[in-house]
C-alpha positions as CSV (number, residue, x, y, z in Angstrom):
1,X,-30.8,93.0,-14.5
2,X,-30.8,95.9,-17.2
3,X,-28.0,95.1,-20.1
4,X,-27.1,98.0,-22.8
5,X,-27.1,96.8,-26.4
6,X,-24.2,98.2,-27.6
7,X,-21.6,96.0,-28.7
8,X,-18.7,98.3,-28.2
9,X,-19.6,99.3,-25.0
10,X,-19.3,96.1,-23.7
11,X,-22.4,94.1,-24.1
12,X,-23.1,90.7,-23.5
13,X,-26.1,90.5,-26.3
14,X,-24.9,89.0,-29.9
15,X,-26.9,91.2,-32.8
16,X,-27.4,88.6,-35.7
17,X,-28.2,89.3,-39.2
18,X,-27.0,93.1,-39.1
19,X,-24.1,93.8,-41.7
20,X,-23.9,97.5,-39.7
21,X,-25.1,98.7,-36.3
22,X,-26.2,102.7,-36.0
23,X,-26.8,104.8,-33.3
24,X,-30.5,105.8,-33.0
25,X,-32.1,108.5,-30.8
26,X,-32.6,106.2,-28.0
27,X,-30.8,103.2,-28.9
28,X,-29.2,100.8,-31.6
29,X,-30.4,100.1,-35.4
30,X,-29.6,96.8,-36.8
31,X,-28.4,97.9,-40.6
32,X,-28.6,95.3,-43.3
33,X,-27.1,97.8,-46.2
34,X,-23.5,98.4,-45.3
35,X,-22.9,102.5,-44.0
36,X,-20.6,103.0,-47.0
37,X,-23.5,102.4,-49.1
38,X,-26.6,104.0,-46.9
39,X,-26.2,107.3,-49.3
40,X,-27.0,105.3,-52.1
41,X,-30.2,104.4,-51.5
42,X,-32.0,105.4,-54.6
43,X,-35.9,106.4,-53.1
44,X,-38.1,106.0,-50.0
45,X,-39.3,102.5,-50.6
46,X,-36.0,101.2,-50.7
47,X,-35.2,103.1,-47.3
48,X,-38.1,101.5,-45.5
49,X,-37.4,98.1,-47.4
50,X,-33.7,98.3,-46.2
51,X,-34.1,99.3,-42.6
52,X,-37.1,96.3,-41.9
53,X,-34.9,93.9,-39.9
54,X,-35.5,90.7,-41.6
55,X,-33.6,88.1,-40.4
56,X,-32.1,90.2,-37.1
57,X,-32.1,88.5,-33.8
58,X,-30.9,89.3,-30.4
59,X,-28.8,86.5,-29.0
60,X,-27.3,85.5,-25.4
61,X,-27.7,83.5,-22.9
62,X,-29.7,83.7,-19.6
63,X,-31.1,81.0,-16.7
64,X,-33.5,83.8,-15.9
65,X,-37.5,83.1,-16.6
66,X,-38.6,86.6,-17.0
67,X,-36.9,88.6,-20.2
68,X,-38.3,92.0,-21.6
69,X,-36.7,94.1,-24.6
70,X,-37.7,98.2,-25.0
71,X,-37.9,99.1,-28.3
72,X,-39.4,101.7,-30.8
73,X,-40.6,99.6,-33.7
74,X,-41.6,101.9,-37.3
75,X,-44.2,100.5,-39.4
76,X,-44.7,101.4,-42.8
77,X,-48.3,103.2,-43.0
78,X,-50.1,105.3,-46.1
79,X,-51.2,108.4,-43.6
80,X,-50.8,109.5,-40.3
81,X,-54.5,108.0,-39.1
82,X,-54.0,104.2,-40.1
83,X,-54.2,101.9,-37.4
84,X,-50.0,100.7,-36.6
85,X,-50.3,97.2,-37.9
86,X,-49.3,94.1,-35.4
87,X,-46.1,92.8,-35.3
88,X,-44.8,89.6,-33.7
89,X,-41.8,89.6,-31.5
90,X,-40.1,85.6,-31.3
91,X,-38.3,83.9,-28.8
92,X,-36.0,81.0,-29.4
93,X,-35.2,79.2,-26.9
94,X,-32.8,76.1,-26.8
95,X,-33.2,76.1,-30.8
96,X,-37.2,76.3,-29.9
97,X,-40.1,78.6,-29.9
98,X,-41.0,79.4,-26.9
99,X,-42.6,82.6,-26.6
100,X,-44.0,85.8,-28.6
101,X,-44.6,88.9,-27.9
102,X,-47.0,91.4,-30.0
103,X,-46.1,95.1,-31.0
104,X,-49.2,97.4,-32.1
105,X,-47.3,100.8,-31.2
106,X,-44.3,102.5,-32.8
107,X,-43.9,105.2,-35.1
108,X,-44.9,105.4,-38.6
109,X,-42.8,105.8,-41.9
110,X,-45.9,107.3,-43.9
111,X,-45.8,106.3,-47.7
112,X,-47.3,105.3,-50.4
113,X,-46.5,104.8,-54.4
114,X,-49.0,107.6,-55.6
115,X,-47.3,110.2,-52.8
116,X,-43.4,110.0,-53.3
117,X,-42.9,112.5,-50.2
118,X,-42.4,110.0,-47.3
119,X,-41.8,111.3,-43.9
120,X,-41.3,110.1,-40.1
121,X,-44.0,110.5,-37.4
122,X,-42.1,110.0,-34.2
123,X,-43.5,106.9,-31.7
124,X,-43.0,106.3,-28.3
125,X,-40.8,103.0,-27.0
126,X,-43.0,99.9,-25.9
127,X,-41.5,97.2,-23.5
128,X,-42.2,93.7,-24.9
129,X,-42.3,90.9,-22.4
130,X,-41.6,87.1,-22.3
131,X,-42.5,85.3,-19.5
132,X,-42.6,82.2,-17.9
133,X,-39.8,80.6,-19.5
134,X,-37.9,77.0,-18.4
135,X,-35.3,77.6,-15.7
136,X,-32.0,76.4,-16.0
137,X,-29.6,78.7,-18.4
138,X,-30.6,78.7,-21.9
139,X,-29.7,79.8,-25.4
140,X,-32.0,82.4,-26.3
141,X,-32.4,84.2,-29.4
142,X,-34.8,87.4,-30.1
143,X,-36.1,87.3,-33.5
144,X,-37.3,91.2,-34.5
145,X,-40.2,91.5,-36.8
146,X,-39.2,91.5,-40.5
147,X,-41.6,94.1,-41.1
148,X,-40.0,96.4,-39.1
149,X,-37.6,98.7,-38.2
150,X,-36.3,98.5,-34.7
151,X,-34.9,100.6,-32.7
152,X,-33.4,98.5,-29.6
153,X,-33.2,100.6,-26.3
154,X,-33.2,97.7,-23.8
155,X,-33.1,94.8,-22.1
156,X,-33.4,93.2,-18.7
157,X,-33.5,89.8,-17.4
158,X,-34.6,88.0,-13.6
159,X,-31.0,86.5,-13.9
160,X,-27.6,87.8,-15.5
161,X,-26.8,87.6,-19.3
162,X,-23.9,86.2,-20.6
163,X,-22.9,85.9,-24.0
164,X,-24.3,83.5,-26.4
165,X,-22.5,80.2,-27.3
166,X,-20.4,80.7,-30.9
167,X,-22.7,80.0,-33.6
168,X,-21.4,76.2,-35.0
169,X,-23.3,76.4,-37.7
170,X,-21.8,77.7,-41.2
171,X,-22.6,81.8,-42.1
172,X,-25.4,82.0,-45.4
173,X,-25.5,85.2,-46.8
174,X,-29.5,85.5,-49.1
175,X,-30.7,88.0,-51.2
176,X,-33.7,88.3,-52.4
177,X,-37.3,90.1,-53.1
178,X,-40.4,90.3,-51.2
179,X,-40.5,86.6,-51.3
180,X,-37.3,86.1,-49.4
181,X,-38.0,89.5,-47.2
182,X,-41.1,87.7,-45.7
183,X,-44.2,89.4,-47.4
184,X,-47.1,88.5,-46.4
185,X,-46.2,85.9,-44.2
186,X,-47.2,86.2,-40.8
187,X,-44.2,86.1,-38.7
188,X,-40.4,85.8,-39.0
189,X,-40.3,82.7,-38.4
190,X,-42.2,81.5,-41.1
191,X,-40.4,83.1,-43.5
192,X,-38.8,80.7,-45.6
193,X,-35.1,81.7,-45.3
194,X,-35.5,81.9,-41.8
195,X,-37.0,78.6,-41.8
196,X,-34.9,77.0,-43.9
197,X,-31.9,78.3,-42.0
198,X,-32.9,77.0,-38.8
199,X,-33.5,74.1,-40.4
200,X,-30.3,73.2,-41.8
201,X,-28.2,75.2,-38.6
202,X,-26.6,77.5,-40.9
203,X,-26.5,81.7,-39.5
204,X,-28.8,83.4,-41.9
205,X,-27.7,87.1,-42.7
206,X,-31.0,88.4,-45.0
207,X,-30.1,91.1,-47.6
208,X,-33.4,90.3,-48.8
209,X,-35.1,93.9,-49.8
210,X,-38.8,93.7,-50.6
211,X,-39.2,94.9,-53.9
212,X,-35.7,95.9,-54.4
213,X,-33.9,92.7,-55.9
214,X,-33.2,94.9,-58.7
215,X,-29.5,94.2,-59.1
216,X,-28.4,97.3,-57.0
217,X,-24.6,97.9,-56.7
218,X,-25.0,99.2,-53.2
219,X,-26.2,95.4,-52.4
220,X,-23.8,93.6,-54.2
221,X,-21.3,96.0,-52.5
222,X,-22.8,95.0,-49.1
223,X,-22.4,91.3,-49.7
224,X,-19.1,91.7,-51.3
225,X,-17.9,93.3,-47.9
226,X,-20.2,91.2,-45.4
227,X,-18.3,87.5,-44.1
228,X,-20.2,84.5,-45.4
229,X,-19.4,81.1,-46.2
230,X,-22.4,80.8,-48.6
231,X,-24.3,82.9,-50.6
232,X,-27.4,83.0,-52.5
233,X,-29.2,85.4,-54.5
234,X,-32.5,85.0,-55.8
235,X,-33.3,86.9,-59.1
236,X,-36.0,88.2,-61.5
237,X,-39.5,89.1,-60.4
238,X,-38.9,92.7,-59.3
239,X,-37.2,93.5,-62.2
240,X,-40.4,91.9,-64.1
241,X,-43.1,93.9,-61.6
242,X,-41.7,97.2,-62.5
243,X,-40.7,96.6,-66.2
244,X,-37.3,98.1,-65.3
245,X,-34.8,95.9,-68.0
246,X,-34.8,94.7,-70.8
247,X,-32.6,91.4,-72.0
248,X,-29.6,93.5,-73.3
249,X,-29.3,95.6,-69.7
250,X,-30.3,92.6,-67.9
251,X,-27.5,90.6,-69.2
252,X,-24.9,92.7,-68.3
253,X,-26.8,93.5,-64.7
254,X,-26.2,89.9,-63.4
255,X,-22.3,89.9,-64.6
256,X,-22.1,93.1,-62.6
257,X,-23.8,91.9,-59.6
258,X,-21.9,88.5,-59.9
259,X,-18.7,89.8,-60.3
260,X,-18.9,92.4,-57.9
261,X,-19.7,89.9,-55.0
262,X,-17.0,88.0,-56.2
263,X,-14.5,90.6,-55.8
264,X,-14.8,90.1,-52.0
265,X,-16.0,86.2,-52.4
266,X,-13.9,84.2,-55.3
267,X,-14.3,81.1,-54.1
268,X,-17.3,81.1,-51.7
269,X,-20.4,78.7,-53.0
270,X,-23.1,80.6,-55.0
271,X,-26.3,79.7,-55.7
272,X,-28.2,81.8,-58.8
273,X,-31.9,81.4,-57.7
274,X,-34.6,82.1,-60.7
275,X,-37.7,83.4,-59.9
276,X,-40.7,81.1,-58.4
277,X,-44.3,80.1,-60.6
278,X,-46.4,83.4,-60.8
279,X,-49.0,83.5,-63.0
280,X,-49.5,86.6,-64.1
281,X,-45.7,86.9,-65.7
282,X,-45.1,83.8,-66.7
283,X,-45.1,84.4,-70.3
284,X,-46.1,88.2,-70.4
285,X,-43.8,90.7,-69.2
286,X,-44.2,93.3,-66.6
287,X,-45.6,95.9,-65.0
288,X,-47.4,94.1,-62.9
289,X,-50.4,96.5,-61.2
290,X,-53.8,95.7,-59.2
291,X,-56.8,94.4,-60.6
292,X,-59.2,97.3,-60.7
293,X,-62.3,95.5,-61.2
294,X,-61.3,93.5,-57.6
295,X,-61.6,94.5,-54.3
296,X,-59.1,92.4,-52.9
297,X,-55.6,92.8,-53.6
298,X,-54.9,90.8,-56.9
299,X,-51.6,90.7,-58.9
300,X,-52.1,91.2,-62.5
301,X,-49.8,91.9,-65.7
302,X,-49.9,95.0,-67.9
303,X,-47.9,93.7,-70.7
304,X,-48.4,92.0,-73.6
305,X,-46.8,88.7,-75.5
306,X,-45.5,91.1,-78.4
307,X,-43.3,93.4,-76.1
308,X,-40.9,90.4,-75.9
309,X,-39.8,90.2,-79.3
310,X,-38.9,94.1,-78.0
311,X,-36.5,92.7,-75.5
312,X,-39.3,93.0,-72.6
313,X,-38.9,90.2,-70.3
314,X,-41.3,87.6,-68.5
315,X,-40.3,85.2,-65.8
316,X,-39.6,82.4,-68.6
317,X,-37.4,85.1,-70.0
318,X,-35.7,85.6,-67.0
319,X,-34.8,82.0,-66.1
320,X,-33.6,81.5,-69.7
321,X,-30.5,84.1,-69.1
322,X,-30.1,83.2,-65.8
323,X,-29.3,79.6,-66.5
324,X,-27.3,80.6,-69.5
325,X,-25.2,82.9,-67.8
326,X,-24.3,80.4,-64.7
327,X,-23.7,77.7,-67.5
328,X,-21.3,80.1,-69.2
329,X,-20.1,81.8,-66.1
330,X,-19.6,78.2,-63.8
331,X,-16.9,77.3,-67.1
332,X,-14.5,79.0,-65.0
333,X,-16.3,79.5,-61.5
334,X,-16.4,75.7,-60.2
335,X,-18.4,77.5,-57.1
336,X,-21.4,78.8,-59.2
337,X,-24.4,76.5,-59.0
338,X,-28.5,77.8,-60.6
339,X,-31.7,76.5,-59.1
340,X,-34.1,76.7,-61.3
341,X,-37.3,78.5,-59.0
342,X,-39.8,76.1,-60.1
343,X,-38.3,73.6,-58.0
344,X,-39.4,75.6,-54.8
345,X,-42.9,76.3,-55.8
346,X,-44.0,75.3,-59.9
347,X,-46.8,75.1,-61.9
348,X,-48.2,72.1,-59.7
349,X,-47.9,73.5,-56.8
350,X,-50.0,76.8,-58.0
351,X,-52.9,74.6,-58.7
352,X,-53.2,73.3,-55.1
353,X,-51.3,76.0,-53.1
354,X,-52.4,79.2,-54.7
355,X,-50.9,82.4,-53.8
356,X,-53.2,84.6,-52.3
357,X,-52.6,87.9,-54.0
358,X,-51.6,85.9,-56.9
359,X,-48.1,87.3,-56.2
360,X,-46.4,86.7,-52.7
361,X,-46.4,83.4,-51.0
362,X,-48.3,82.3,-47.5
363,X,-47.3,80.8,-44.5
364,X,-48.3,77.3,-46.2
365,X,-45.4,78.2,-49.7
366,X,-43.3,79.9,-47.3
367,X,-43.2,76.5,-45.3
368,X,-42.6,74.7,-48.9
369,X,-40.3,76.9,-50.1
370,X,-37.9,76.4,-46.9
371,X,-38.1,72.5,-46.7
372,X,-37.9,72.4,-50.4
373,X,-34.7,74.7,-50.0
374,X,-33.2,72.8,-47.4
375,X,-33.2,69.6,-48.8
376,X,-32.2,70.6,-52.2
377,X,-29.4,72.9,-51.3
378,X,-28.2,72.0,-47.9
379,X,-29.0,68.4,-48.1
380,X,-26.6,65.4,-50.0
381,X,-25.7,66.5,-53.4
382,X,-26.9,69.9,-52.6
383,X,-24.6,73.2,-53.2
384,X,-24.3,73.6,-49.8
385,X,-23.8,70.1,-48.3
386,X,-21.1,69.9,-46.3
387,X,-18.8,68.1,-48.6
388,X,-16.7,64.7,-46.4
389,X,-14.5,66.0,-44.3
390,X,-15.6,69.5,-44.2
391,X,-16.5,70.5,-40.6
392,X,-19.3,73.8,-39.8
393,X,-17.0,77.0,-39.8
């Protein structure tokens, strides 16, 4: 049974985590920046970071065993000759991983920092395929790579596909860096919001932009506009990386961004997320750069302990002004909570869990990070317990 993906021509398949669906050559786009704010995307990076579909899923429901999805996936790539890295297609099925499916075609969005003129080298679909699955009709949901951007052509089934129970679980709205995107873990699934998500049966919609959580106004404008019963937003290493604040701008950067996604969210529980242990710009500031003298990719600090008397900031810097501004902010905002990022992954946790490009976490801290989350936040006492009485939207 073929089924269209198009929602407003009728189809039966749910698109999940998209704030926007666009048109494509072929097919649909999942968007995750809202299309009143797609021209304000500032650079290339940002464009690729933007269009990855972290956190999208397909979902339905099906008793067929045999399920294939055509899709043309783009893979970021520094030339036109790189071998298309691997990505992992997941299906969920019944609340369970059941299957994946691997990509190694697609086209290529060619780029690098040292070459600012990205461009598009077309690819041709591939039809991923998922078989053997339990009989008897199912929930199923399609997690897309979150290193990707997919364009979704098709999708057939041994059986007909009906639409997908309503979610019972509450709607979380994240933002975040590379750390919440999913670099370098190895699948969606391990990502920690997805994780943690699935974990505590809330609907994750990820506005997580790897290395873009720079307090943008086009993504506070995305989440003022896009539904959510809670929202997070976790703040503070990409602005250290790329040295692009100091404390005065900074300052006046989170009110914005706060205030703006209250405009759409007044009373909607938010959670201020400070930046995890990393090593490097703990108590230097940023840029952050490669170490030249190794060959493997190695997170490093170019700054120096004096620049912050100069209003540079490190990551202790950063949690300092986050905290104060939720404490001063939450005087009138009874919905404004802070987790203090050290609480996910500290110190203690470096020593025997160490990051591998002394940056961005592994499967093993991504897996940390979400059970540390879930408890903390979801769980009794949390910010987003379910308070007595309350019942899942």
């Amino acid at each position: 049974m073929d089924v269209g993906l198009d929602p407003a021509q009728g189809s039966p398949v749910a698109i999940r985590g998209a704030v926007h669906l666009e048109h494509g050559e072929r097919g649909i786009l999942p968007r995750r920046v809202r299309p009143d704010q797609w021209s304000r995307i500032p650079d290339d990076f940002m464009l690729a970071s933007v269009s990855e579909c972290a956190g999208v899923r397909l979902a339905f429901r099906t008793a067929g065993t045999a399920i294939e999805l055509d899709v043309v996936g783009t893979k970021m790539v520094p030339d036109e000759k790189a071998p298309l890295p691997v990505s992992l297609y997941e299906l969920v099925v019944d609340g369970r991983l059941e299957r994946t499916a691997e990509s190694a075609g697609g086209a290529r969005f060619v780029f690098t920092f040292e070459r600012p003129d990205a461009y598009r080298v077309a690819g041709e679909p591939e039809t991923l395929r998922f078989d053997g699955l339990p009989p008897g009709e199912k929930e199923v949901e399609l997690w897309l790579p979150y290193s990707d951007e997919v364009e979704l052509v098709g999708l057939r089934a041994d059986a007909p596909v009906l639409p997908p129970s309503v979610p019972a679980g509450r709607r979380w709205l994240h933002h975040g860096s590379s750390i919440s995107h999913g670099f370098i873990a190895t699948r969606t699934s391990r990502t920690w919001p997805v994780a943690a998500a699935r974990s505590a049966g809330v609907e994750l919609t990820s506005a997580a932009f790897s290395g873009n959580a720079v307090l943008d106004q086009l993504t506070a404008r995305t989440m003022r506009d896009t539904p959510a019963d809670l929202i997070s937003v976790k703040l503070g290493i990409n602005v250290v990386n790329g040295d692009l604040m100091r404390a005065r701008i900074f300052r006046s950067a989170v009110h914005g961004f706060l205030d703006t996604i209250r405009d759409g969210h007044p009373d909607t529980p938010l959670l201020v997320v400070s930046p995890i242990f990393c090593e490097p710009v703990e108590q230097l500031p940023g840029p952050t750069a490669q170490d030249p003298f190794r060959t493997d990719l190695w997170t490093i600090s170019l700054g120096h302990a004096g620049e912050l008397a100069e209003g540079k900031l490190s990551l202790s810097v950063i949690r300092d002004e986050l905290e104060r501004i939720v404490r001063q902010r939450s005087a009138e905002d009874p919905a404004l909570f802070y987790l203090h990022g050290h609480r996910l992954y500290g110190p203690s946790d470096a020593e025997r869990m160490p990051l591998p490009d002394n940056l961005h976490p592994g499967d093993d801290v991504q897996e940390l990070m979400a059970g540390r989350f879930a408890r903390i936040v979801f769980g009794p006492g949390g910010p987003f317990a379910l308070r007595p009485g309350a019942a899942p939207a």
